[in-house]
N, C-alpha and C positions, 0 to 999 in steps of 0.2 A: 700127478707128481706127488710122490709121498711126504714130500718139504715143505707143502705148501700148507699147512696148517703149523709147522712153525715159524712159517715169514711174519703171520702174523699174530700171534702166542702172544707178545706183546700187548697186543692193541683190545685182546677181549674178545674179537671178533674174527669170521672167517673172512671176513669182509675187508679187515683192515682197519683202521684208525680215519677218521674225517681230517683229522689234522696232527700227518705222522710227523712234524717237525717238533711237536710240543711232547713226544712221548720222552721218557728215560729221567732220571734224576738229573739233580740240578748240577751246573758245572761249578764248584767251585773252586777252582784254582786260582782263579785269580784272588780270594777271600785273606787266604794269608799275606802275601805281600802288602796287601793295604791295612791288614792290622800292625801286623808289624811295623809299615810306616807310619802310623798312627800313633804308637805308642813311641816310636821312638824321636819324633817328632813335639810331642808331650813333656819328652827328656829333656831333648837337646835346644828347648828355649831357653832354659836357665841357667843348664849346665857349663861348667868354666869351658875355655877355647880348645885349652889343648885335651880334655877329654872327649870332646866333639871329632876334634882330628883323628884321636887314637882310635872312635869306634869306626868312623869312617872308611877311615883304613883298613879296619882288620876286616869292616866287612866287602871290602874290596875285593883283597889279599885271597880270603877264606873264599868269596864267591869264585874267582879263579881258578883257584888250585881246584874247586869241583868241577869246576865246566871242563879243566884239561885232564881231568883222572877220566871222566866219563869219554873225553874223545876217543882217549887211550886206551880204554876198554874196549871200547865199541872198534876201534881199529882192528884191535888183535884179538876180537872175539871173545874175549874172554868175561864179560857181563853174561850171568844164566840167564838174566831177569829181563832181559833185551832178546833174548832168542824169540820167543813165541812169538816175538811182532812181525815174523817174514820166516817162516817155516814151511816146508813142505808138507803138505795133506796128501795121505795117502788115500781118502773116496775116493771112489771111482764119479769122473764128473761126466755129467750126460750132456751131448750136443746134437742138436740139433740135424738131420741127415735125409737125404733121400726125399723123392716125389712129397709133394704140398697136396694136401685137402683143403679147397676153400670152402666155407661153407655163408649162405648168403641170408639174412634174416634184418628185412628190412634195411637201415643204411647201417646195420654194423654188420661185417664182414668178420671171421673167422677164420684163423688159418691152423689144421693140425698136423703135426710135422712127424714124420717117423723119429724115432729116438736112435742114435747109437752111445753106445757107452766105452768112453775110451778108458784106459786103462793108466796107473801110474801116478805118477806126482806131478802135482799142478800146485804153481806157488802162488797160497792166498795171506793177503792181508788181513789178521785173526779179529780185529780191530774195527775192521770195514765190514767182514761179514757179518760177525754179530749184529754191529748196529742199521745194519739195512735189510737183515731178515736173511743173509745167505747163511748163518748158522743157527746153532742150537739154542745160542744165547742172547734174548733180549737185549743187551743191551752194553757196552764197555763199562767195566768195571771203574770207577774214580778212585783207587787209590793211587794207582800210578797218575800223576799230575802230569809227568811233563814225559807222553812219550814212554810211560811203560817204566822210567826210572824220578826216582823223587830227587834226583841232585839236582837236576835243570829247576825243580822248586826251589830246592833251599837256597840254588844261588840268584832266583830271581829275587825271593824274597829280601836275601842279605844286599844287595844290588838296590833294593828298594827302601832300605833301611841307611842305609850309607847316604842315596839322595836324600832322605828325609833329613838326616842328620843334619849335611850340609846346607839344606836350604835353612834348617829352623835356626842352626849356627850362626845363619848370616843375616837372619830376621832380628836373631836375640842380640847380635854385637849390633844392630843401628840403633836399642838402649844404651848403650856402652858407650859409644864413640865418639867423636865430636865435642861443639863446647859444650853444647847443651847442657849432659850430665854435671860438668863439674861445677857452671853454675848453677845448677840447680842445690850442690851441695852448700853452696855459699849464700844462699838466698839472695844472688844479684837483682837487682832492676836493670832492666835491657832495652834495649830496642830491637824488634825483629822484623825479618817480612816471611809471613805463613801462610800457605794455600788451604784452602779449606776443603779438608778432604772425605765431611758428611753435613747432612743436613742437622743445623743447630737445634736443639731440642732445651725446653724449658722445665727447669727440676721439678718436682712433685712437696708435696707441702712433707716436711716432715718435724714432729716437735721435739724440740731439747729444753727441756725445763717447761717452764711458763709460756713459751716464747714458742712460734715457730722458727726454724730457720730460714734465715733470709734467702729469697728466691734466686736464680741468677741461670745466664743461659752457658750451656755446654755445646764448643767448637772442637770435633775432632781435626786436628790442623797438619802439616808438616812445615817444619822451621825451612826454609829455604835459605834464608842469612842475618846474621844476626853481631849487632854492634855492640861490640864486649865493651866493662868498664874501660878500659884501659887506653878505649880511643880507636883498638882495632875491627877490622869485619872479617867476617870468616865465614865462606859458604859451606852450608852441609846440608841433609835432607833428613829430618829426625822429626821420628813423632812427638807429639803434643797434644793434653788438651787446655783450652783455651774456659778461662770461667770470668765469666762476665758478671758484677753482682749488678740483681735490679730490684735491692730491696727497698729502691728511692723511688719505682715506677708505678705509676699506680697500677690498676688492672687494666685497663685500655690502651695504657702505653707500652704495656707488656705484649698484648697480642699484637699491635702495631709496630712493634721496634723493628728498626730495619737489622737490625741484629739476627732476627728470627728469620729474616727474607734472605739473609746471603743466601748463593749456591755453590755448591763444589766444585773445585777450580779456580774459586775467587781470591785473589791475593790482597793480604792486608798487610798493613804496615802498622803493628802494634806497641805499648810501652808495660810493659809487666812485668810483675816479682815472679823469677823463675825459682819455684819449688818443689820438694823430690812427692814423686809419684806413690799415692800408697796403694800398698799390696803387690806382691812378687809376680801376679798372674795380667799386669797391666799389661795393653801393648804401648802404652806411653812414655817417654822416657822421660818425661818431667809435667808439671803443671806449669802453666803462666796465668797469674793470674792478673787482667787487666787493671789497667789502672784507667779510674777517672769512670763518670758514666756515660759518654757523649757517642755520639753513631759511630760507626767501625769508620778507618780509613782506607778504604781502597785504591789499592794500586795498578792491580789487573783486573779485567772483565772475567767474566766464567767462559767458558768454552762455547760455540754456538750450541754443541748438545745437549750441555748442560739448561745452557737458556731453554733451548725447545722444550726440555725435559721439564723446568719450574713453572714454563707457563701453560703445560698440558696440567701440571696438578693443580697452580693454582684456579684455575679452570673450573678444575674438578671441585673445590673447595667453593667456590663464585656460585656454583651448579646445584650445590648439596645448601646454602644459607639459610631456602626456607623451610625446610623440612624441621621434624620435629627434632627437639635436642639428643637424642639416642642415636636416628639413623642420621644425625649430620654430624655427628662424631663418629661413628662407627664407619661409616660409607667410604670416607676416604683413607679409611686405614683397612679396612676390606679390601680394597682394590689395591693402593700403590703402596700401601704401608705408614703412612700420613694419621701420625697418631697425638699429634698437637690437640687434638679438641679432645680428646677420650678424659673422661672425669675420675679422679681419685677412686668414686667409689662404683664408675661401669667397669673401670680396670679389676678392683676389686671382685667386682660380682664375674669376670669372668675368667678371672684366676682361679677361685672357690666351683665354677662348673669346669674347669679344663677346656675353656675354649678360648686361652690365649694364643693360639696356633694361627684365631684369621682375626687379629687386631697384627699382624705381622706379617711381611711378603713370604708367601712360603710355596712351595712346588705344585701344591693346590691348585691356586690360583691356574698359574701354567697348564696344567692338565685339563683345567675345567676350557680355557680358551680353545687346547687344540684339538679336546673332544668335541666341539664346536664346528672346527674347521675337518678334520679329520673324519668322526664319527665313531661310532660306538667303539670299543674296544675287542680288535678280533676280526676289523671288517675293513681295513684299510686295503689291505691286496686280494679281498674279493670284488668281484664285476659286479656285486650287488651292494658295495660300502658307501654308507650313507654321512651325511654330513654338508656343510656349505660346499667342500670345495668338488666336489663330484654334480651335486646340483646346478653346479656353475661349471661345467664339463671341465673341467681341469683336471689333466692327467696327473699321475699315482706322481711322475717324478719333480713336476711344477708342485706339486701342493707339497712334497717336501721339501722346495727350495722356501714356499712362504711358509709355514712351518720354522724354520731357520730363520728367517725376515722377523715372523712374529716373534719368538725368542729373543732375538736380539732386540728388539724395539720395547720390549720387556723387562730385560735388564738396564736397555738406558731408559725410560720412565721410572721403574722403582729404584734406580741409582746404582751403578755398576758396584757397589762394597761386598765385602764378605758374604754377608748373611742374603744379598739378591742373589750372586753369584751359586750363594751355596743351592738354593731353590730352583734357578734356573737349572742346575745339574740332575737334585732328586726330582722336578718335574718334566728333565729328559725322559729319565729311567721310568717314569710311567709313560710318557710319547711314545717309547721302545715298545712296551707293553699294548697301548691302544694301535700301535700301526702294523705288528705284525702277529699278537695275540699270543707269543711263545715265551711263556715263562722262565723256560731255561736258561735265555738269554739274558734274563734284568738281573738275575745276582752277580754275576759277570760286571753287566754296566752299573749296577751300585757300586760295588768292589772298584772300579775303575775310575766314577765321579769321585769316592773317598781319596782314591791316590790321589787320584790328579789335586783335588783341594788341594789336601794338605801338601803338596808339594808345593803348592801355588802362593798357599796361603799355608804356611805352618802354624799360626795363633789359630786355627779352626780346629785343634788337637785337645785346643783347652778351652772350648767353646761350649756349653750344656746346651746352648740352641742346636749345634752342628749335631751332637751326640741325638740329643732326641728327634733333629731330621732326619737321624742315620735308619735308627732304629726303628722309627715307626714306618720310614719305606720300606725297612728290612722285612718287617711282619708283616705289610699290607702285600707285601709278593711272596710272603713264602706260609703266614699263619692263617692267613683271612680265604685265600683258597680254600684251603682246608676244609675250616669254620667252616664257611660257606655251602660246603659240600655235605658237608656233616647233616645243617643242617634244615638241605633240602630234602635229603636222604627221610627226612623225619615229615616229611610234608609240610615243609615251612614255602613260602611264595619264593621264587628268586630274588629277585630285587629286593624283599624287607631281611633275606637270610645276607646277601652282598652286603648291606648296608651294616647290619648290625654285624657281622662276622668282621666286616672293617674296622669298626668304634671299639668293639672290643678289642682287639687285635692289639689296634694300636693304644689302648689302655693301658693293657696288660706289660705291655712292654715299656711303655713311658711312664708309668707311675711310679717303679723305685727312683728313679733320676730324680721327678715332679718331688717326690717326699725329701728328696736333701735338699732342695733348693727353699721349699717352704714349709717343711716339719707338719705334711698335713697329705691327709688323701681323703680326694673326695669321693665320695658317692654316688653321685649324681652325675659324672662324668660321660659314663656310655647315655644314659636317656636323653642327656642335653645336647650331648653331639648328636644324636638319633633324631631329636627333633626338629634343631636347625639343620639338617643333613639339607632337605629341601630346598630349602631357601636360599643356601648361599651360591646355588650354579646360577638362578637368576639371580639375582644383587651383584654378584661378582659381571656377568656378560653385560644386566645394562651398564653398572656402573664403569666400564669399561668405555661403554658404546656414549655414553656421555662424560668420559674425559676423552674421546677422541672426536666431540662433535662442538666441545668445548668452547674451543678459542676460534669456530667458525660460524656457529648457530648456537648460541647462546639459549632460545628461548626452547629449541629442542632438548640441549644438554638440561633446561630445567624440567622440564617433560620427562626425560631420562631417568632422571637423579628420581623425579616424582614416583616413579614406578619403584625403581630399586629401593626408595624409603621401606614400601612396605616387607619386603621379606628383610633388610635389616636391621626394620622396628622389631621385625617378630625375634629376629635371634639376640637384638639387645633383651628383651621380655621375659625370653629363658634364660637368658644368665641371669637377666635380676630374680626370675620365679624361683629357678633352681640354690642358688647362693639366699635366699632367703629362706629358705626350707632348715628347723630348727637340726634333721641330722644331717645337712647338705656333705659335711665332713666329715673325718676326726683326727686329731693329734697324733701325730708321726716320729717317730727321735730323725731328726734333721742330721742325717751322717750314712757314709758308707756302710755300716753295720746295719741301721736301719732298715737303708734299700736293699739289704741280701735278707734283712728278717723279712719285708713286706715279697720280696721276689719268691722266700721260699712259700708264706701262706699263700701266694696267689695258687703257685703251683696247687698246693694241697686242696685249694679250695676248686681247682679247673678239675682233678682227680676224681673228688667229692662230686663235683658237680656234673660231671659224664656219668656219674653213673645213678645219680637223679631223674636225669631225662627220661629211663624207661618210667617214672614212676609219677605219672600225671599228677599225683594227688600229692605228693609232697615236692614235686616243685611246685604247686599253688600258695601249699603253704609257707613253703620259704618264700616266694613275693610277698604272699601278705603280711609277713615277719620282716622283710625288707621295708617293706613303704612303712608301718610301722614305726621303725627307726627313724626312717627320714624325715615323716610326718611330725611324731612324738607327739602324740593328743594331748596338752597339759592335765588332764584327771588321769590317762592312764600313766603320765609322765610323773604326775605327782605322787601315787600308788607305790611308783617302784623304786624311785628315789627320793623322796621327802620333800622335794624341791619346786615349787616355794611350800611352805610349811600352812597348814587351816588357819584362815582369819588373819593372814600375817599383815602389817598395816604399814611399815617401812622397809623398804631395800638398798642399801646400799650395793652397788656392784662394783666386783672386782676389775677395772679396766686401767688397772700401772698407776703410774705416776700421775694422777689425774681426781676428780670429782666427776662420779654420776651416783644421784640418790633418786628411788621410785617409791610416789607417796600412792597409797591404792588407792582408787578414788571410784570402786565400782566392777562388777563382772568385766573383766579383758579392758578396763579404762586404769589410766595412773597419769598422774601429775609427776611429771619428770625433770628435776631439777642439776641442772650442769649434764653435760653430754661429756665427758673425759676427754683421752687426745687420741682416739683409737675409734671409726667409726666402727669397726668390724665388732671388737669387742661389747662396747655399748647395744650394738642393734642383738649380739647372741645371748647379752643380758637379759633385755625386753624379750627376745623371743622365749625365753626359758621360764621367764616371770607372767607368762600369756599375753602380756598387753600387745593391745593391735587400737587403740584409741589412747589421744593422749589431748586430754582439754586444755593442759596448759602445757609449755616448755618457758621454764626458770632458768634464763643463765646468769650465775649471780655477777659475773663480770668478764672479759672478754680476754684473757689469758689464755693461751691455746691449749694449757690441759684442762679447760672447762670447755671451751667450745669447739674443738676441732672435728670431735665426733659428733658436732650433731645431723650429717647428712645420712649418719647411724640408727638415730633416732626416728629420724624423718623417715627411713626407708620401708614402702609401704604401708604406711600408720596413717589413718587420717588424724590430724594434728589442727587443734581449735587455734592458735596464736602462743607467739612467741613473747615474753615479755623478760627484760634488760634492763639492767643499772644505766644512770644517765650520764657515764663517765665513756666516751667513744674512743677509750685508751686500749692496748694496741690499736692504729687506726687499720692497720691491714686483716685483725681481725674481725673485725667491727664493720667493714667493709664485708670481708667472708658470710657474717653470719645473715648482713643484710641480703647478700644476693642469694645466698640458698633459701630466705624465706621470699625472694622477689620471685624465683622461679617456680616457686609450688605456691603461690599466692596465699600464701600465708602473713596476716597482718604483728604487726611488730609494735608494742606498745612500750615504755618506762616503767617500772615498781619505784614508788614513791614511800616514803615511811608513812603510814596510817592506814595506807590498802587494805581491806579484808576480801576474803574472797572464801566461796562456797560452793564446791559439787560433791553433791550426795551424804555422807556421813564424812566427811573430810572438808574441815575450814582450814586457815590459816590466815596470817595478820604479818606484813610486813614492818616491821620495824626498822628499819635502814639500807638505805640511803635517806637523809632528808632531802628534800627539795631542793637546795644547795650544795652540790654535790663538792667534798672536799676532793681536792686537786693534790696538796702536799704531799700525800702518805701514796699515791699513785692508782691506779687501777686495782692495787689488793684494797685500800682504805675503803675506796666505791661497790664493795660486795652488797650483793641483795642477803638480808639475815631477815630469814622466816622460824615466824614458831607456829607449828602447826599442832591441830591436836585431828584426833582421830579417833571417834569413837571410846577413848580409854589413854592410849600411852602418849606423851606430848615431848613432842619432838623439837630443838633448838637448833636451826643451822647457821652457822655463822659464817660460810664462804670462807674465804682467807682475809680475814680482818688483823688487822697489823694493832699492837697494843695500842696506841694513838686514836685510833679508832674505835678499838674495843673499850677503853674508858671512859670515850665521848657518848657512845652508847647507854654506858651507865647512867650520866648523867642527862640525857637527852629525855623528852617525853617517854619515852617508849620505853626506857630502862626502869618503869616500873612493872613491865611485865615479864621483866629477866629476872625469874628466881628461881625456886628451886623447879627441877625439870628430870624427866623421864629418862629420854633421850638425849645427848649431846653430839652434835656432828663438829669435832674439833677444827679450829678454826687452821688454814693453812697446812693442812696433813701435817697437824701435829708438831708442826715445827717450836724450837725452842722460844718464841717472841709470842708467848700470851701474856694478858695481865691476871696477876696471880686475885686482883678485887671478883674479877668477873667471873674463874672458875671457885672461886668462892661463894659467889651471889647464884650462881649456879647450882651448885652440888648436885652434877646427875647422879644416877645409878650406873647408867651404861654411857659409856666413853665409845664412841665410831671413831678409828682413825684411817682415811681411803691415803694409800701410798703406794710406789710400788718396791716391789721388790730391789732389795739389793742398788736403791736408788742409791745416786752419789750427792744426795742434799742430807742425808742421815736422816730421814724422816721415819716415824717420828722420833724427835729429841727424847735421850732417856730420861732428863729431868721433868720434860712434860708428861709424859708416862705416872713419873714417881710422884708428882704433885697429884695427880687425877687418883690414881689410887690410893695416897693419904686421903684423898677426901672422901672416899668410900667407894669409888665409882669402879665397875668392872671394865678393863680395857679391850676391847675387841680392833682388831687390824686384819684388814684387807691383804698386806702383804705377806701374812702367815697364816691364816685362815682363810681367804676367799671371798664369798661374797657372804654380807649379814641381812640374814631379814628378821624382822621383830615383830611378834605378834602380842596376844593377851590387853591386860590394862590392869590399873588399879595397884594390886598390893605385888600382884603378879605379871612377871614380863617372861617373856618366851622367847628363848632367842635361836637360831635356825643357820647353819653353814652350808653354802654350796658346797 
């Protein structure tokens, strides 16, 4: 047959395709419609009512009139574009005729038939032939979407924009409606009864001023009825969130509140100031903020599935206790998304590597389970596909009903909301993938989980977690093939070219997004995810297998938990190795603008970098120009930017509105006094400065812009002891600094005024606090004030000493060794309340003032400025300069900007 080498032209081969259902490009038709309702979806939360109706409508209106113009064409023939799909072929078609020849060779039998050739026209579908090998053409064209004409697109599309409209119309009016809103504009006290409709979660430390702000737990709720001033009740169904303060609790009352233990579905009956929600992109339509601090009142129990659901994780939480602090934080938010234990600064470390993806329930998870049961990807409707459920002879269409079993018992464990919802859908679209191996079909089923969302849930429109589940499925089925391919082609291993074609993939396409949300891209992204790749399909399967062995075998689930510790120790190890790494990062403009500059360099550097590959020798050297970077050797780092300067002897670092100074004290050793209120900043300081030893940590008193960074300090440094003013004001800071040095067993002593102390070419002498620690002037009057010398330049720091204080100093023993000085570390960033005796008995040369920028305390005061410089002294600041180091001694001082 002369044809038979274009049936399959297609496939490469005379042989055909192994697996002809994955050949031809990808379908996307369904691609628009769900952008489209995605965008307009985005609109129409905010948008007023009657422009919701009008787009609605029109795209009604508009999708009609094309679906009856097309009928009407197609009636009366008159569409050109619609002929070819049912046309007559004038080949002549061969059939089949006359006496059979069997021929017999072993069990395959042969049969060859005379030919006749009939003559005329025979009606083929141009469509069908192409794509099954009876014509010339590989494969149906995709411009035509729907059927050879594009109106049945545009009107699914516009069809699908109209639902969007309406659904996000009717999401955005349950802000609007009700009492809710309008007490909320009045700042009523109410009474309500609210179902609790997430799991409460406890805020993260953050500082405002001196102070942190007060802790307190967050209830996403819906108001169910609620007793207005006025004496009346009014039922409605309006979101809320619920802020509970617990800045009265200590820390063990806090991980115990039964506030932390509701579950969703649970109904409270609350009394709270209802106030308006900030930011336009809430789904809330007000705040309530509780009143009083006493346990929540319950009115209704949770659902039984809910129950089942709390006591499979707290299980899970009971299971993970004794493990080390890393994988008993990490383990239960691996698995169900249970991110209660995760620490300020593991969160931290795995923001800075890009592996906040499995501290979150995400479609992963899902996939890894039903590869599990399923088996490899490609092998589910083969007679040879491997996996539990074929081991345990369960046929193809039982093991998709459990499949669906497991799915759903997945979404009730991680809690049926949005963001589970959203993952059980992109961890379909890889199921699709692993059970039938055909690519074609996942763009289709992403395209379709995005409708469906957003229609379900229109707030997923304006979700950056939805947007980068969107997209990195997008890549992982359509970029990572590719990669992959690319670069086995080059003789890379399968499995390390899959793996890495994935990391990358999904890098590449998530990092402009990653860069507006945190003004930052990191580096160390693809190697980190490349490394934990490993680890997390076991940690996720035991830990799995011990929140389901849980609440029946306890000593098992600890056995469980024990196993999966160690590959979650290992991926807690690389976010903390890789976020430790001094070029882990670099600074981003945080905006749409941004994410289109960083999208256009990736491109150029993907361009750049294909066409490196043929060139062994310099891609070695851009690696080792990459680690390089990452690394930053302080001698070659100091070579090329100055920083830190030869011989330098004090540092202050730039870390905002806060105090941290580093006194050298030795090769890669410094005495580090106050940690600022930023640990991230404080630890990028130390890393730029060398130090990796620190024999003391000075906090001169317990205000949160001196001590909140110091888990900053502590990261990765062996650290001699801690020593602290004997004033235990903030108690919840003081408490803070205790248990991070209880953790790393590090001892905690008092600085007393008459201390001296000594490593290497660096003393210093405390001079206040005395013994008697004054109370009056508060936690600034209690500062620890050292003067240090160093080899040559001598240095005064005064903490934030309040005049009060700073007089009593003068007067005190020890104010006979306050005089003239080197260095001055201005007392209170500079603020306007020094006594003008002491910077007088003073008289530095160099004036240090740590502030931050554009702070809203005016620090520093410009009178205190103007006095420091009448007195000869040069003013250096932190919030216009950077960070200051100071070298030299004697008649000569050297002074050095980052």
């Amino acid at each position: 047959m002369p044809d038979v080498p274009d049936v399959h032209a297609a496939a490469g081969s005379p042989l055909g395709a192994s697996h002809p259902r994955q050949e031809g490009p990808a379908d996307l038709r369904l691609v628009p419609p769900a952008l489209v309702a995605w965008a307009v979806a985005a609109w129409a939360l905010a948008a007023p009512a009657e422009w919701v109706v009008a787009v609605a409508t029109g795209c009604v209106v508009v999708a009609g009139g094309l679906l009856a113009a097309g009928r009407r064409g197609t009636a009366a023939g008159a569409d050109p574009e619609a002929a070819p799909a049912a046309t007559a072929s004038a080949r002549p078609v061969t059939m089949p005729s006359g006496p059979a020849t069997t021929m017999s060779a072993g069990p395959v039998t042969m049969r060859s038939e005379p030919a006749t050739t009939i003559s005329g026209s025979t009606p083929t579908i141009s469509g069908l032939a192409a794509g099954r090998g009876g014509g010339r053409r590989a494969w149906p064209p995709r411009m035509w979407w729907w059927h050879g004409w594009p109106r049945g697109a545009v009107a699914a599309a516009l069809l699908c924009a109209a639902a969007a409209a309406a659904s996000a119309g009717l999401h955005g009016a349950d802000l609007r409606r009700g009492p809710v809103p309008e007490l909320a504009r009045r700042y009523e006290v109410v009474t309500a009864e609210a179902e609790v409709t997430s799991d409460p979660r406890l805020t993260r430390p953050r500082i405002s001023g001196a102070r942190a702000a007060p802790p307190a737990v967050l209830v996403d709720a819906e108001v169910r009825r609620v007793d207005k001033p006025d004496g009346t009740t009014e039922v409605t169904r309006t979101p809320v969130l619920l802020i509970v303060d617990a800045s009265g609790w200590a820390a063990r009352e806090r991980a115990a509140s039964p506030w932390l233990s509701l579950l969703p579905t649970t109904r409270l009956r609350v009394t709270a100031r209802v106030v308006p929600a900030l930011g336009g992109g809430d789904r809330v339509a007000a705040v309530l903020r509780v009143r009083g601090s006493g346990p929540p009142r319950v009115v209704g129990r949770p659902s039984g599935t809910q129950r089942f659901a709390g006591e499979l994780r707290a299980g899970l939480r009971a299971a993970t206790d004794g493990l080390d602090p890393d994988a008993r934080a990490l383990l239960p938010g691996l698995v169900v998304g249970d991110t209660s234990r995760i620490t300020p600064e593991l969160d931290e470390a795995f923001k800075a590597t890009d592996l906040t993806h499995l501290l979150a329930v995400s479609g992963a998870n899902l996939t890894i389970l039903m590869a599990l049961l399923i088996g490899p990807p490609g092998r589910a409707q083969r007679i040879e596909r491997r996996g539990l459920a074929p081991g345990l002879g369960i046929p193809l269409r039982a093991t998709a009903v459990c499949g669906g079993v497991l799915t759903l018992g997945f979404v009730i464990v991680c809690r049926p909301d949005p963001s589970v919802l959203r993952a059980a859908a992109c961890g379909a679209v890889a199921l699709l993938a692993i059970a039938t191996g055909r690519r074609r079909s996942l763009i289709p089923a992403l395209a379709t989980a995005v409708l469906v969302l957003v229609l379900y849930d229109p707030w997923l429109a304006r979700s950056y977690g939805f947007l980068l589940s969107v997209v990195a499925t997008g890549a992982l089925l359509t970029l990572a093939p590719r990669w992959s391919a690319a670069l086995r082609r080059r003789g890379m291993a399968p499995r390390v070219a899959e793996a890495l074609a994935a990391a990358a993939a999904a890098q590449v396409v998530c990092a402009p997004v990653v860069a507006v949300l945190s003004a930052r891209v990191s580096l160390v992204a693809v190697p980190c995810n490349l490394l934990v790749e490993f680890a997390v399909a076991p940690a996720t399967v035991l830990g799995f297998a011990a929140l389901g062995t849980a609440p029946w075998a306890m000593p098992v689930a600890e056995a469980l938990s024990w196993c999966a510790g160690w590959p979650a120790g290992w991926i807690a190890d690389i976010a903390r190795a890789g976020s430790a790494l001094p070029g882990a990062g670099v600074d981003w403009p945080g905006s749409w603008t941004g994410a289109l500059l960083l999208a256009c360099t990736t491109v150029v550097l993907l361009l750049v970098g294909r066409r490196l590959l043929g060139h062994p020798w310099l891609v070695g050297a851009c690696a080792v120009l990459l680690l390089l970077v990452l690394v930053q050797p302080p001698p070659l780092t100091r070579v090329i930017t100055g920083w830190p300067p030869p011989g330098w002897r004090y540092a202050m670092c730039d870390v905002g509105q806060g105090d941290a100074t580093v006194l050298h004290a030795g090769d890669g050793a410094g005495v580090v006094v106050d940690a600022g209120p930023d640990p991230v900043l404080v630890d990028r300081c130390l890393r730029t400065l060398g130090i990796t030893r620190i024999p003391l940590v000075v906090l001169t008193h317990f205000h949160a812009d001196h001590v909140a960074g110091l888990p900053g300090v502590l990261r990765g440094r062996s650290v001699g002891a801690i020593e602290t003013t004997g004033l235990q004001e903030p108690v919840e800071q003081a408490e803070f600094v205790r248990r991070q040095a209880v953790a790393r067993r590090i001892p905690v002593t008092r600085a007393v005024a008459g201390e001296r102390r000594r490593v290497g070419a660096l003393d210093w002498q405390v001079l206040w606090p005395p013994p008697v620690v004054p109370v009056a002037g508060g936690p600034n009057d209690a500062s620890v004030v050292l003067l240090v010398r160093s080899a040559g330049p001598t240095l005064l720091m005064l903490g934030d000493l309040e005049p009060p204080a700073q007089r009593a100093l003068l007067e005190s023993p020890a104010g006979a060794a306050v005089r003239s000085v080197d260095v001055l570390k201005v007392a209170h960033h500079g603020s306007a309340y020094q006594d003008p005796d002491l910077m007088r008995r003073v008289a530095p040369r160099l004036a240090v003032v740590s502030a931050g920028a554009d702070n809203p305390y005016g620090h520093p005061a410009p009178a205190t400025v103007a006095a420091l410089r009448a007195g000869g002294a040069e003013v250096l600041r932190t919030d216009r300069g950077g960070a200051v180091a100071v070298a030299g001694g004697g008649d000569r001082l050297l002074v050095a900007r980052d």
